[in-house]
C-alpha positions, 0 to 999 in steps of 0.5 A: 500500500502507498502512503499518502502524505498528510491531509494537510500537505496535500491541501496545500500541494494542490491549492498552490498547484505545486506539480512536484506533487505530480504523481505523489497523489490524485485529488477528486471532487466530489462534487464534480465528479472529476480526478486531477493532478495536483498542478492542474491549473483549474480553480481550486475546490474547498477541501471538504469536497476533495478525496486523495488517492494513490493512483488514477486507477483507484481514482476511477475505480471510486467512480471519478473521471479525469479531468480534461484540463491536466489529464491524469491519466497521461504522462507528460513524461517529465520527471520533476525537477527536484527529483532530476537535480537529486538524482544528478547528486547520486549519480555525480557521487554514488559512494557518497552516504546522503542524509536527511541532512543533506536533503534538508540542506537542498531543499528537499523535505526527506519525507516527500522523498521517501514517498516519491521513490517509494511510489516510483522505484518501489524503495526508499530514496536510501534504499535507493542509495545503497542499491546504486552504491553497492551496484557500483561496487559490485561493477568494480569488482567484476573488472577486477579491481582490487576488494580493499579499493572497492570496500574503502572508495564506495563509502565503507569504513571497515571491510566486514561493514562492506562485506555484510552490507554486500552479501545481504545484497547479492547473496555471496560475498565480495570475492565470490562475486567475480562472474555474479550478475545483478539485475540493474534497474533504470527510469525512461521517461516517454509520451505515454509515461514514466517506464522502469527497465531491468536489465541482466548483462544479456539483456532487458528483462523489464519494462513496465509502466510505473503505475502498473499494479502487477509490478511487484509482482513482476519483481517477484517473478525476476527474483525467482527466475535470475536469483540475484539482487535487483539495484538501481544502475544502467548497462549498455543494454539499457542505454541502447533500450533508451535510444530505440525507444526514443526512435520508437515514439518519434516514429522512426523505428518498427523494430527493436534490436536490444537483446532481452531475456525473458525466461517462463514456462515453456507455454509462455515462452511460446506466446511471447515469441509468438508476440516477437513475430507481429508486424508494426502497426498490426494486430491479431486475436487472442484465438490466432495467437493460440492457433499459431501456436500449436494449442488453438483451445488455449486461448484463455492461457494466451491472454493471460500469458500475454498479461505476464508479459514482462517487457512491454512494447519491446514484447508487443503485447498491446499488439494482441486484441479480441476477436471482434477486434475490440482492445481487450486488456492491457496492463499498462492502460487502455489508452495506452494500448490505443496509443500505442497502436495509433502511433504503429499505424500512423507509420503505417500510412 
């Protein structure tokens, strides 16, 4: 479950149309009827008439629809500007400790923080951290570099603090970890929404939309499959994924190269390769998707194999639609999918 920040934080985010709340929380109206972002610029409702919510998705789900001013359930995919500068921190220095100190001493309240990385990278900002930092260590050690350099230049004041800290991460200790993988885990900002890839050193292994509810538990299904620790960190694999997925919304690209690696029974690996093989800008049944795959009863099984589909648009899962050619599900949003499938077909023409 999210937390929420108080009442009375939220009140006064949206009455000064704060958008570095976007995101953290949804206001509805109840006596409109009508969800918005917290910067949506319309006049400002009395707080006796407001509910707060997590998420759109639990927003709609209470009965409210969006607002037609700041349209909540799209994404401009910008991520908020204290965010980016305390990410540049990090990234400028991520063997450094970051205190609440620090981030009072920024200008950013640690509560607000703890919430925002909670809410979209599924940890603490210092859970955040130390992923990144013992990320990096690790990255060190698999080039070779010596392990009392690695324990002393990433922060840690004694060995054993090092090597405690980086077997509850990675399940083996530092000199075990020569060959060990992880699975490094980055932001992509895009037109339909903020995206969370995963990558192994073979490949992408995630990519989902933040706001999916199935993300945990994807999460979960990576753990089982790869057994190793998940961290904040970027791989060429990553990097390439970006540059294609930009190239991918600006219309200029019909097929993915990154390699990906996407393990599951022998069922689902069927579906998702399957999925591989549909055209840009095309789409196909449920029913024909069970077809070319040998099982033309199993088109149940297929759908929901297509729902555990862990690396979206990549894995063209918004490709696949019922038989009267209606959308059907997606995990990522309806209007996504529609979008999605628009920006495939005006390629086409």
């Amino acid at each position: 479950m999210i937390e929420l920040p108080p009442p009375s934080e939220m009140e006064r985010a949206y009455k000064a149309s704060d958008g570095s709340y976007d995101g953290i929380f949804f206001l509805a109206v109840r006596t409109t009827g009508i969800f918005c972002r917290p910067s949506c610029p319309a006049r400002k409702p009395y707080p006796r008439n407001v509910e707060y919510y997590a998420s759109a998705k639990e927003a709609i789900f209470a009965g409210f629809r969006p607002c037609k001013r700041c349209h909540p359930l799209e994404s401009n995919g910008t991520t908020p500007s204290w965010i980016t500068g305390l990410l540049a921190h990090v990234e400028h220095d991520p063997t450094a400790r970051y205190s609440d100190a620090f981030l009072r001493s920024i200008k950013i309240d640690p509560t607000r923080a703890r919430r925002y990385f909670q809410k979209n990278y599924r940890m603490t900002f210092q859970a955040y951290c130390r992923g990144r930092r013992l990320g990096k260590a690790l990255e060190q050690i698999r080039l070779g570099v010596d392990l009392d350099d690695v324990a002393l230049g990433y922060g840690y004041n004694s060995h054993s603090g090092f090597r405690d800290a980086f077997t509850r991460t990675f399940g083996n200790p530092p000199g075990r970890s020569r060959s060990a993988d992880c699975i490094v885990t980055a932001w992509i900002e895009s037109p339909l929404g903020p995206l969370l890839a995963g990558a192994t050193s073979e490949g992408i292994c995630l990519l989902e939309f933040t706001d999916r509810r199935m993300l945990d538990a994807q999460f979960a299904s990576l753990r089982k499959y790869f057994s190793c620790a998940i961290v904040p960190g970027e791989n060429h694999h990553i990097k390439q994924l970006k540059r294609e997925l930009d190239e991918y919304f600006r219309g200029s690209l019909t097929k993915f190269k990154v390699a990906t690696v996407y393990p599951g029974s022998p069922f689902q690996q069927r579906v998702w390769k399957e999925l591989l093989r549909i055209p840009h800008g095309k789409t196909v049944s449920y029913e024909e998707i069970a077809r070319r795959i040998g099982s033309p009863t199993a088109q149940r099984a297929v759908g929901h194999a297509n729902g555990l589909n862990r690396i979206a648009i990549v894995i063209p899962c918004h490709r696949v639609v019922n038989k009267n050619g209606e959308l059907g599900g997606y995990g990522g949003g309806l209007h996504r999918k529609q979008k999605l499938l628009e920006l495939e077909r005006g390629k086409e023409k």
